[in-house]
C-alpha positions, 0 to 999 in steps of 0.5 A: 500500500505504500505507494498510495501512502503520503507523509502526514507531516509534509504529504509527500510520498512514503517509500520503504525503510528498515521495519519503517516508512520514510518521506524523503524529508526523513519523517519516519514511521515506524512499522508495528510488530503487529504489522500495522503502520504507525501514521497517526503520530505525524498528524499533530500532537502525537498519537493520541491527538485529534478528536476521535482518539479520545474514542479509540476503541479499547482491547475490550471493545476490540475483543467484543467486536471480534467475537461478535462479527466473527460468528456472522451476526452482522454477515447480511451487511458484509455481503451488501457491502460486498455486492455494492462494491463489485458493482462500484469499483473495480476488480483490481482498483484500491479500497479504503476502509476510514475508521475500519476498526478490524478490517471485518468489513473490507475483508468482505469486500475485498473477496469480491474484488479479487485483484483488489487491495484495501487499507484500514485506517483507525486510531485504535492500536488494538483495532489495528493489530486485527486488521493488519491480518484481516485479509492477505491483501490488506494493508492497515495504518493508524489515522485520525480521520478527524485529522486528515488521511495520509494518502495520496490524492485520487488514489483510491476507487472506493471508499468505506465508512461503516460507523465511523467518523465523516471527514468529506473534503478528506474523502473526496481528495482521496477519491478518484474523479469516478470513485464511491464513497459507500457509508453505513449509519444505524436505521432508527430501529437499530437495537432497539430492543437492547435500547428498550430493555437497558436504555442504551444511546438512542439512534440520533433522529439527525443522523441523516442530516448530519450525514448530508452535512458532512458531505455538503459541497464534496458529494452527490449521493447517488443510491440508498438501501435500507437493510433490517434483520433480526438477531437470534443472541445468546446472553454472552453475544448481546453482551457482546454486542453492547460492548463492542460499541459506543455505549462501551464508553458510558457507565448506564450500559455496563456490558456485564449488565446487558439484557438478553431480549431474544430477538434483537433488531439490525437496521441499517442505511447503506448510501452510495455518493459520487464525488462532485466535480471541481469541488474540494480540490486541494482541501486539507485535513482540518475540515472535518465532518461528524460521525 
């Protein structure tokens, strides 16, 4: 993946070095021994800076996640992804997964493209270390999506954001002029039994405005599918599934405490946007948009 890499202290090209990457002002980052690339300390502040660290996912929510997605709950969304990217991108094109977590989802998509290569950026170090072996044609680096993404611009023929934070000039700059952005948020319904049952965070009734404001100015959307299924869980998978996400962070939902309704309901909105012409050109890494 490093050719479709940039320094992201002075954005120029990254080229290999002794278990590191390097620009040729000498910037170096340094390679994990998890196989991940350390990018997001070039960003300001070092790596903990921006504001979507403070909400790194921690090895607990990581372990939650891994478990949960690894028994297919969530497979009906991996394969729309999947079935959506084989009709946007091309089979040997680039896929960027921003704030991609474990990768789970590229993963998915990159076996329908099967001469494609993907990248994950997160700013979560155990997220990373997953992903760098999520599939053997993905790539993973630590990035603050808030902060920019250190990547070439037009390097990229798709674009995947599954609940994760919007940065709209930075995707249209990492986009080619014919590329996709394919973005998944939480239908109204999403979990709303365990939301019923234990007064989880409530879907936000903005969430689509926000969305369109994210993008306002970069991207015209183009498509819009809904997606809703019912998930049979046992006691340990709804504690799972709590734990995996941003209700993690907030004491009223400890994870030890999670219900077990049965049935619980997955929905969600998976929209499709095209660049729009002429616009964001040039755009740097400050102008970020909301998760």
């Amino acid at each position: 993946m490093l050719p479709a890499l940039r320094c992201p202290v002075c954005g120029a090209g990254l080229g290999p070095a002794e278990r590191a990457a390097r620009c040729p002002a000498g910037h170096s980052f340094d390679l994990a021994r998890q196989g991940y690339l350390g990018l997001a300390g070039g960003q300001g502040g070092g790596a903990g800076a921006g504001a979507g660290a403070a909400n790194a996912d921690s090895a607990a929510m990581v372990e939650a996640r891994s478990a949960f997605l690894g028994a297919g709950h969530y497979a009906p969304l991996t394969s729309a992804l999947a079935r959506l990217a084989g009709q946007l991108a091309p089979p040997d094109g680039l896929s960027l997964d921003a704030g991609g977590g474990t990768g789970h989802h590229l993963a998915g998509v990159l076996d329908a493209l099967p001469g494609a290569v993907g990248l994950t950026l997160d700013v979560s170090r155990f997220a990373l270390r997953r992903a760098a072996r999520a599939h053997p044609r993905m790539g993973a680096a630590s990035a603050d999506v808030w902060r920019g993404l250190p990547v070439r611009t037009g390097a990229f023929n798709l674009l995947l954001n599954v609940f994760a934070p919007r940065n709209g000039a930075e995707f249209h700059r990492a986009l080619t002029p014919g590329g996709a952005l394919l973005v998944v948020t939480p239908g109204p319904e999403h979990l709303s039994e365990l939301r019923a049952a234990r007064g989880l965070l409530a879907v936000d009734p903005a969430k689509e405005k926000r969305l369109r404001h994210a993008l306002a100015g970069h991207f015209v959307q183009e498509a819009e599918e809904r997606l809703t299924f019912g998930l049979r869980l046992t006691a340990d998978e709804a504690r799972d599934l709590v734990a995996m996400g941003p209700n993690a962070h907030h004491r009223a939902t400890d994870p030890g405490e999670a219900p077990h309704p049965g049935t619980v309901t997955a929905s969600f909105r998976l929209t499709v946007h095209r660049p729009r012409a002429g616009a964001g050109a040039g755009a740097g890494a400050g102008a970020a948009g909301a998760r």
